[in-house]
N, C-alpha and C positions, 0 to 999 in steps of 0.2 A: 399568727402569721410571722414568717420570719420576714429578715430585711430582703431577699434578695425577691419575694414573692410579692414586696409594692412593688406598686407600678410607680416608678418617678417622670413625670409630666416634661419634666427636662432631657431624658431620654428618649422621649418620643419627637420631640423640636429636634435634638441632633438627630436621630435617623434620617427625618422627613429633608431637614437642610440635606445631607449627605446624598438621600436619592435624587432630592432636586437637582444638585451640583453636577453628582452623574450623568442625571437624564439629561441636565445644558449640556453637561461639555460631548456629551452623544449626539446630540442635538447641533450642534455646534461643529463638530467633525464631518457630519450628515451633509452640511450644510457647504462648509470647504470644498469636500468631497463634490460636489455636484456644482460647485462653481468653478473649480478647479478642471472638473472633467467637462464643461463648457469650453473654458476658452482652448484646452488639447484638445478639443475635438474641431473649432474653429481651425488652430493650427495646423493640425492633419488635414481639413480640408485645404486649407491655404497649399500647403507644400502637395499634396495631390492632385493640385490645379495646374501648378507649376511642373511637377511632374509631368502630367499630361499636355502640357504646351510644350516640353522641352522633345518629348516621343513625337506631338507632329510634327516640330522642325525639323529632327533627326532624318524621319522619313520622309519630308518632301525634300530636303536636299540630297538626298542619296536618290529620291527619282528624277532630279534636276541632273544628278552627277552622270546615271547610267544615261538619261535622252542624252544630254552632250557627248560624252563617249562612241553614242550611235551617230551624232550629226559628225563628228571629228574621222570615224570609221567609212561614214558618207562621202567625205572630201577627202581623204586617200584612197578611195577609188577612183576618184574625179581623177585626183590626181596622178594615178596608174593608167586610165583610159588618157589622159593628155600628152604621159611621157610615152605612153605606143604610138599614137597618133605622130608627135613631134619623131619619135627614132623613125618611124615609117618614113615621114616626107625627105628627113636626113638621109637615109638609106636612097631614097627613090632621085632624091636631087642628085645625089653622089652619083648615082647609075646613069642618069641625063647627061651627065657632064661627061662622062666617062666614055657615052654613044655622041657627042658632041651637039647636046640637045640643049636650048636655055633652063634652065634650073634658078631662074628667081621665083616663079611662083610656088615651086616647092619651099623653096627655101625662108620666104616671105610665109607661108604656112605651118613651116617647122617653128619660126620665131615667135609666130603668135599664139602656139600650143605651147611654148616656151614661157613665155608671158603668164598665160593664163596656168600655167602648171606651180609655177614662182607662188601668184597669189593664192591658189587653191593649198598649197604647201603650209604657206601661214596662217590660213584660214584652220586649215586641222591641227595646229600646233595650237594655236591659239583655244581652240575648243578643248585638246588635250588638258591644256591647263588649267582652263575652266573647269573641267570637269573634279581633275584632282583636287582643287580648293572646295567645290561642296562638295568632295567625299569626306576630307579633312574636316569640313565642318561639318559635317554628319557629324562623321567619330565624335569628336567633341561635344557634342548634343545628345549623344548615345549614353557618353560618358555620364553629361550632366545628370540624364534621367535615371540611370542606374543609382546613382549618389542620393539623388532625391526618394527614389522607392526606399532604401535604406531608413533615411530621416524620417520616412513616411511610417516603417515598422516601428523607427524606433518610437513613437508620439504613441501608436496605436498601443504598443505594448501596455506604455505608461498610461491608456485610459483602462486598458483591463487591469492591471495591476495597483489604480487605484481605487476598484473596487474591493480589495480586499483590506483597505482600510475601513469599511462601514462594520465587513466580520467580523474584523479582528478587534476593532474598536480603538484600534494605535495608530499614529499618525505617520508611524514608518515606513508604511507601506505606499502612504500619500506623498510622502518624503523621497521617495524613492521613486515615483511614477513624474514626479516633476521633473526629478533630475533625469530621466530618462527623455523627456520630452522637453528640457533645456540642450538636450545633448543634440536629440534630433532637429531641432531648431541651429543648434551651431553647425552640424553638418552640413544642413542647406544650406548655410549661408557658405560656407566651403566649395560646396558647388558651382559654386558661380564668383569665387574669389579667385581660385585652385583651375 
């Protein structure tokens, strides 16, 4: 027998340490890996929740925006039907006077279609404006949520792409799927800083 055809008992102890250490630190990666992909998936739910409450805001104040617009559209007819009403009686009182006929009660009728034409004026202005702030705040909730589906892909990305740390067996790839999902977590909060 030559030397290299013994077996030495001390080379079987380092293999066996060696595959152990492998198998932990595989083990060990396995393990990151599925806790790390835990709490990005928490997170993506987190920010998809937020997401989805910034999309109902968005669209109930843009249905808040267009009713006003229609009650504001309502009170400038008012207001068109009060200034006919008011030109008419002006018109009719002028013609009274003109046949040498009393023209206060026209005229008492032109004022109070006057009156009421004033407040109905304000009234659609004032709903004008209303409207424009929740359409304003729409957009801005619009925006939110677009901002949030971003941060939302970017989390998701980083839980696929930390699946390719268990094949690959490197930690680079798990290194990279955090930063991917520290990113989308800094976005969101952008969202709503921004």
């Amino acid at each position: 027998m030559t030397e290299p055809d013994i077996e030495n008992p001390a080379d079987h102890i380092l293999h066996a340490k060696h595959a152990r250490h492998a198998a932990q630190s595989g083990d060990r990666l396995t393990r990151d890996v599925a806790i790390a992909v835990s709490f990005m998936a928490i997170i993506a739910a987190t920010i998809g929740s937020l997401q989805e409450t910034e999309s109902a805001l968005a669209l109930g104040l843009k249905n808040e925006a267009v009713l006003l617009q229609a009650q504001a559209s309502d009170q400038w007819n008012f207001f068109q039907a009060k200034s006919i009403k008011k030109n008419s009686y002006q018109i009719a009182a002028e013609e009274a006077t003109a046949q040498g006929r009393d023209a206060a009660a026209m005229l008492a009728k032109a004022k109070r279609y006057a009156d009421e034409e004033a407040d109905l004026q304000t009234k659609a202005s004032d709903l004008e404006q209303t409207s424009r702030t929740r359409w304003a705040d729409s957009t801005q909730h619009t925006h939110r949520q677009h901002t949030l589906t971003f941060a939302a892909t970017l989390v998701h990305v980083g839980i696929a792409i930390s699946s390719l740390a268990i094949f690959t067996g490197r930690r680079l790839a798990l290194n990279a799927a955090l930063t991917l999902t520290a990113v989308g977590g800094a976005v969101s909060v952008i969202a709503f800083v921004a």
